[in-house]
N, C-alpha and C positions, 0 to 999 in steps of 0.2 A: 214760261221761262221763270225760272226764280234765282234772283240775286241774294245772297246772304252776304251783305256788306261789312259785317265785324269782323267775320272769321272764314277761313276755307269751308268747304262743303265737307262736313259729316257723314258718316252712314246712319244713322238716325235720321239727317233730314231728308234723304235720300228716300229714307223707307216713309216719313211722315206724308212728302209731296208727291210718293207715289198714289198711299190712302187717298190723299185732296183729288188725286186726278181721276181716281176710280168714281168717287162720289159727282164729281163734275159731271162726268160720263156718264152715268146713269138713264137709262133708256127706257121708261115703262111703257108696256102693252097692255092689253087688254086683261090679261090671266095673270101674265108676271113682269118682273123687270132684269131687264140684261143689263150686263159689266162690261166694261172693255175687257179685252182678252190681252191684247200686244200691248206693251210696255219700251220705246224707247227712251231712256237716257243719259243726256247730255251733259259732260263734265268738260272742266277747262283742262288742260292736259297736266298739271299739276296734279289738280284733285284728283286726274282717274290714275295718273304714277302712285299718288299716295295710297290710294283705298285698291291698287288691284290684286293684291293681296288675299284684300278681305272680299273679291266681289262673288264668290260663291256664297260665303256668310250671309252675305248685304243681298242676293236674291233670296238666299234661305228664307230669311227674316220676311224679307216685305212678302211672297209669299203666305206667312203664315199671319202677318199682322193685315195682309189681305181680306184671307179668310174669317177671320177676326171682326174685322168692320164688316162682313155680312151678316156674321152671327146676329151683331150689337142692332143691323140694319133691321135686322128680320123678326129682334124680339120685341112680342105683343105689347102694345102700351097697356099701363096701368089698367084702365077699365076692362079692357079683354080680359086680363089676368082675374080679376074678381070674380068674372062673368057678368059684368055689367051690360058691356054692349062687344060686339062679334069684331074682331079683326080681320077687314075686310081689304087690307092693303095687300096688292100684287107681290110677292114674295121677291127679295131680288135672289138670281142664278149666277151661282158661279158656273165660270165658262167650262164647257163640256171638254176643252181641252186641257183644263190649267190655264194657270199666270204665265205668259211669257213675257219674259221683264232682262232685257238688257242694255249694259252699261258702253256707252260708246265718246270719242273724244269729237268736244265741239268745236268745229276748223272756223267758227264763224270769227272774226276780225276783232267784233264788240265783244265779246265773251272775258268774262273778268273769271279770278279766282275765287270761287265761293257761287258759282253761278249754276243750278241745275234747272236742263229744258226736260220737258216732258212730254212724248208724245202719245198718245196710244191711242189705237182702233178698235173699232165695236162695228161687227156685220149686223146690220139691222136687217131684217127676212121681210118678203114682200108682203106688202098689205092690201087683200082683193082689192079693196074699195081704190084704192089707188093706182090700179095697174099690176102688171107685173114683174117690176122689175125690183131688186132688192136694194138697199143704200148700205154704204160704208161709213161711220159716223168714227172723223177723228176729233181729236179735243187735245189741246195744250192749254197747260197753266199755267201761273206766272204769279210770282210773288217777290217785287220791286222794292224795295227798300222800304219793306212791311207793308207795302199795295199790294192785294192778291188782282189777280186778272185771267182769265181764261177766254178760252175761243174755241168753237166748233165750228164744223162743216162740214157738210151730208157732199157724199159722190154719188152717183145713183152707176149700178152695176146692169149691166144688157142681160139677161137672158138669152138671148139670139145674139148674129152675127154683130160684128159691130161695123155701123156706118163712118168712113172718112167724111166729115163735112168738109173739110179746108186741109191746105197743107202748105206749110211756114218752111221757109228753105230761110238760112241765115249762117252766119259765123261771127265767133265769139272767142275768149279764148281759149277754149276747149277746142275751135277749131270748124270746121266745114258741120251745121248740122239740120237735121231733118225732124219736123214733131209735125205728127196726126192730128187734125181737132177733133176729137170724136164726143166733144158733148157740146153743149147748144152758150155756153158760156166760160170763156178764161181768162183767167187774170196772167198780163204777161208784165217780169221783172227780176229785178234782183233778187228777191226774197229778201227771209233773213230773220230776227229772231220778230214774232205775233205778228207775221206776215207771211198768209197763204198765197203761194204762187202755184199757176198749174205749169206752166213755163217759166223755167228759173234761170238765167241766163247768168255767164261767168264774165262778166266787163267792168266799164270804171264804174265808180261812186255818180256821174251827170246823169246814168240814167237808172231813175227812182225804184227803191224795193217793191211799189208794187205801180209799172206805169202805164197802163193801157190796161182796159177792158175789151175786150171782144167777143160780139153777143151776134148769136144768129136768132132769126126770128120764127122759131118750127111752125109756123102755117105760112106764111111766101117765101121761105128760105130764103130770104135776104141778110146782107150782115150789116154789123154796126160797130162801129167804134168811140171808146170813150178815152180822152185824154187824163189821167190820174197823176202826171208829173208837173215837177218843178221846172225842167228845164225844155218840155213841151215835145209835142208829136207831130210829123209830119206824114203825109199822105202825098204820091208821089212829086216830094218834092214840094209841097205848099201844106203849109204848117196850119192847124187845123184848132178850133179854140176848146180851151183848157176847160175841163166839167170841175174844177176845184180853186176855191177861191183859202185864201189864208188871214184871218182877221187876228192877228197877233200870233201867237201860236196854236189859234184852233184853226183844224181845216176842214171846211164844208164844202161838200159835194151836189152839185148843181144839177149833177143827173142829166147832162149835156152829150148828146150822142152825134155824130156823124152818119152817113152814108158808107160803106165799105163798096169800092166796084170788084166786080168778082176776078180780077188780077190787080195786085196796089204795092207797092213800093212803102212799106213803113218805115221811118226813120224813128228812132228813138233817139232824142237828144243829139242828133245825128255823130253816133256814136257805133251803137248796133241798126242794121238795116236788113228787115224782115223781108222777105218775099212772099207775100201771099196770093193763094191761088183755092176758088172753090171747086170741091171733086176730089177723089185720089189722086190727082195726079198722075 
């Protein structure tokens, strides 16, 4: 996410903290290195009324100042150039399909005028040595009142069917809903801006942007639960101790897990209340 506090959001810095995020992203292998390919971002709805105008220009552009920072990325340092000694850095690739790079309005609460979020994906391809399954690598920036900040997180992608480990029955207010666990770890909450949720839930402010962990253990397929909030987690009905302690405004995580039984009543702040259940269902 970046704030530009002086002034509204520009298409110059548009195109500049696209560059930042491409570079962020940066993936090298073995032979070469990959680019994120998708591009979302986020404007306050001032900023995107202002600039939508221009937003064909404003992809044009970043587009070519894209291609630009790969050129700048990929030219030989000085001693190659001499023939001193060989340039042996992985070349970075632009993506085989193009930049796709669009501009969308940020519904989030906190979102100020001059504020652009950044999201964008890079398919990382599977690595023998690892398995065979491929990751999705996203990354957001964030540049905070001249603090830069950014975040990744790898999802790993099934080649085969995909297994339901659990299945979360709940309502929020969006209403009556239903989410699959199909990977071995998720962060359940609000979300919201430099906060990955895999379950984003639409309720009040008591229960925290990011407030439960839920972790299965893939050799006894057991689960586990981690309390991540302020306002605390219950487990049918008996409230269960907090993995986060708050020493002023820093908050450290104690790495405090629970037992999950394989049907459990979660409360959230008892606010939103989860039903979970291990299996399809």
């Amino acid at each position: 996410m970046t704030r530009l506090a002086t002034h509204s959001a520009t298409a110059r810095d548009i195109i500049q903290e696209l560059v930042r995020n491409m570079r962020e992203g940066l993936e090298p292998l073995q032979y070469s290195t990959l680019a994120p390919a998708i591009y979302r971002v986020y404007l306050h709805s001032d900023d995107l009324e202002r600039l939508r105008g221009l937003i064909p220009r404003i992809v044009d552009e970043a587009r070519r100042a894209l291609d630009n920072e790969l050129t700048r990325l990929n030219r030989p340092p000085l001693p190659a150039k001499l023939k001193l000694s060989r340039d042996s850095r992985p070349k970075v690739e632009a993506p085989a399909g193009g930049w796709a790079i669009e501009l969308l309005e940020n519904t989030d609460d906190e979102t100020q005028p001059g504020d652009i979020v950044i999201y964008s994906e890079l398919a990382v391809p599977a690595k023998p040595d690892y398995g065979t399954g491929s990751m999705t690598k996203r990354i957001a920036t964030s540049r905070l009142s001249g603090g830069l900040k950014s975040a990744q997180k790898y999802e790993e992608k099934s080649t085969g069917p995909v297994e339901t480990y659990a299945m979360l029955t709940y309502q929020d207010n969006k209403g009556s809903q239903m989410y699959r666990m199909t990977k071995n770890q998720i962060v359940i909450g609000r979300g919201g801006r430099d906060y990955w949720t895999d379950l984003t839930l639409e309720t009040l402010p008591d229960v925290s942007r990011e407030h439960i962990r839920l972790r299965r253990d893939p050799a006894s397929g057991k689960f586990f639960l981690k309390d991540l909030s302020r306002l605390g987690t219950t487990i049918d009905g008996r409230k269960i101790p907090s993995s986060v302690e708050y020493v002023g405004d820093e908050r450290k995580d104690k790495n405090l897990e629970v037992d999950l039984p394989d049907r459990a009543r979660i409360g959230l702040a008892d606010v939103v209340f989860l039903d979970f259940q291990v299996g399809g269902g």
